[in-house]
C-alpha positions in Angstrom: 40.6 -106.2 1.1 39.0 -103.8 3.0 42.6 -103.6 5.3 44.7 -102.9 2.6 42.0 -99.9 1.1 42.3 -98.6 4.9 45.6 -98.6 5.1 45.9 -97.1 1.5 43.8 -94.2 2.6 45.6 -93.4 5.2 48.6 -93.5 4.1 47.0 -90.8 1.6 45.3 -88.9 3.9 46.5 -85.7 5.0 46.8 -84.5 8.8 45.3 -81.3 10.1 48.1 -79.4 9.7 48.5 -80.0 6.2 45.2 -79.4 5.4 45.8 -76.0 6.7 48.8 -75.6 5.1 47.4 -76.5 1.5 44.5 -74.8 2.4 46.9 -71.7 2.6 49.3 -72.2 -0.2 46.4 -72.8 -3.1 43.6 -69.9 -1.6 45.3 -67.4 0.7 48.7 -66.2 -0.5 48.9 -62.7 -1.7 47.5 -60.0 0.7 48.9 -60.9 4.0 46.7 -58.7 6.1 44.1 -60.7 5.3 44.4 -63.9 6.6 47.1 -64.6 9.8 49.7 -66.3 8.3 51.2 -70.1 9.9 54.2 -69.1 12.1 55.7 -72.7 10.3 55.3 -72.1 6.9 57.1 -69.2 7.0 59.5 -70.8 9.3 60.5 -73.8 7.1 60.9 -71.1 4.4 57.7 -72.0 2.1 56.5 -68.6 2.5 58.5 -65.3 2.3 57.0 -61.9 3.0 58.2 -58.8 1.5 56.1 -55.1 1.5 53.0 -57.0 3.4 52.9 -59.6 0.6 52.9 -63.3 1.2 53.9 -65.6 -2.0 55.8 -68.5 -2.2 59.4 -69.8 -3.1 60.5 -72.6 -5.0 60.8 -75.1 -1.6 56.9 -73.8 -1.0 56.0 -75.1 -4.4 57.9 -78.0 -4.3 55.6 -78.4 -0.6 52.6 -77.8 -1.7 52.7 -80.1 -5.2 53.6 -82.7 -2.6 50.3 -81.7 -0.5 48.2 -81.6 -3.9 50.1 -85.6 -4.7 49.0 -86.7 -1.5 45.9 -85.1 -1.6 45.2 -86.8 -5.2 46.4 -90.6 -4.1 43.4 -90.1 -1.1 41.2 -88.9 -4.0 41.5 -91.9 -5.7 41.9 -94.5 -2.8 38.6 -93.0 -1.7 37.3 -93.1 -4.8 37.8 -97.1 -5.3 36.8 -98.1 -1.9 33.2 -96.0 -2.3 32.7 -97.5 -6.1 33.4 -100.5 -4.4 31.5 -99.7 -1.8 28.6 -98.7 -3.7 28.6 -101.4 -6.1 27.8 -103.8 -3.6 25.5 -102.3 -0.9 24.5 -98.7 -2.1 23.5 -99.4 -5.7 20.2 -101.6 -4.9 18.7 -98.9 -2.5 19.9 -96.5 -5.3 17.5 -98.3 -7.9 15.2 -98.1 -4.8 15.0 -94.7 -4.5 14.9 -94.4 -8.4 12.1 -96.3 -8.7 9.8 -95.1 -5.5 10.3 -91.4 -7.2 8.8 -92.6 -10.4 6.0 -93.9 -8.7 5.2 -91.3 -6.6 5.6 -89.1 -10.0 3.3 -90.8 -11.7 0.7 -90.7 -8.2 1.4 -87.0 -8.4 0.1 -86.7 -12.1 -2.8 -89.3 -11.5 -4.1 -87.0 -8.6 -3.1 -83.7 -10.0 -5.4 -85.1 -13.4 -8.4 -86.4 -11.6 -8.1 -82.8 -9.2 -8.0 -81.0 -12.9 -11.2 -83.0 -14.4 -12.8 -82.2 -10.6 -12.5 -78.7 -11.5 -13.8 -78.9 -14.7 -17.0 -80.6 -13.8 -16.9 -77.5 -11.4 -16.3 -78.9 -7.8 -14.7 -76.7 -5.4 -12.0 -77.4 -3.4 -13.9 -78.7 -0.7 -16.1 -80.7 -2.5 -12.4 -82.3 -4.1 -10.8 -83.2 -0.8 -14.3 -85.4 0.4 -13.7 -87.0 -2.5 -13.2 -90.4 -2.3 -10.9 -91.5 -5.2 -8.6 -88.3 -4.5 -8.4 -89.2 -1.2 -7.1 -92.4 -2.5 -4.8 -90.8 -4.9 -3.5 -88.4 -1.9 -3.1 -91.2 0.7 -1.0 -93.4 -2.4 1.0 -90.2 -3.0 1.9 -90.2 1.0 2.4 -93.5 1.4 4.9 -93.3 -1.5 6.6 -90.3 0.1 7.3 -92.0 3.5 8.8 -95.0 1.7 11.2 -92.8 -0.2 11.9 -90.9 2.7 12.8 -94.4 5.0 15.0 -95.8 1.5 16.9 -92.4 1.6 17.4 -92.9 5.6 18.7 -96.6 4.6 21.1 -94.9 2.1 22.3 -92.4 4.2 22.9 -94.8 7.0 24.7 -97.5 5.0 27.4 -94.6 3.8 27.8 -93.6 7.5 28.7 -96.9 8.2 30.9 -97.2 5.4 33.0 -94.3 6.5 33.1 -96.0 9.7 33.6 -99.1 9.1 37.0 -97.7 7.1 37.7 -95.5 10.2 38.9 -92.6 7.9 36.6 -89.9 9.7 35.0 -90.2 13.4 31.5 -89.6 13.4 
């Protein structure tokens, strides 16, 4: 399976020179002092230039709807293989991640309260960090954090190796 979504993608994918060249055709025609403009795009005849103004002709469009097909049928190859992808091994730490921010929410508001009632009774902030149960609160609300952050590393490291594992990209 995953074979056949490789060789899907790159089949799809476009090389660095067509990259440039959509890159061009969509964003940069127009002005051409602006930008320098690709020796081969001009060359092949996608590009004329008349009174310092790049635009394109008909084999130029035709080229860069091409580009833009391509470029879609990589959208959606990608698209499946990451679903995919994150259906199986992404969407667990996902729910992870949800549920370590509620909790650490929720330790927020518990200490941010008791911190609140503190103040009222008229402790000052000194007084409020001896204190033992916000010291509790404080060290839940850290211990939260670091888990999140370690869950997030997880995610981030199990998309790395999904792009890897594919070869699209070299990290």
């Amino acid at each position: 399976m995953i074979e056949k979504l490789r060789t899907a993608l790159m089949e799809s994918s476009l090389s660095r020179e067509e990259l440039q060249h959509i890159t061009f055709l969509l964003l940069c025609c127009g002005d051409s002092n602006r930008q320098q403009i690709p020796e081969d795009l001009v060359k092949a005849g996608y590009i004329s230039i008349t009174n310092n103004c790049c635009t394109l002709t008909a084999q130029g469009i035709a080229y860069r709807d091409s580009l833009m097909q391509k470029l879609a049928k990589f959208h959606a190859a990608s698209d499946v293989v990451f679903r995919q992808y994150f259906d199986n091994e992404l969407l667990p730490i996902k729910n992870k991640m949800q549920s370590l921010r509620q909790q650490w929410r929720s330790a927020r508001d518990k200490r941010l309260r008791y911190k609140e009632t503190l103040l009222k009774q008229g402790k000052d902030k000194a007084a409020i960090k001896k204190d033992v149960h916000y010291k509790k609160l404080q060290n839940d609300q850290d211990t939260l954090r670091t888990c999140l952050r370690h869950a997030e590393k997880e995610y981030n490291k199990k998309i790395s190796a999904c792009i890897k594992r594919i070869a699209i990209i070299d990290l």
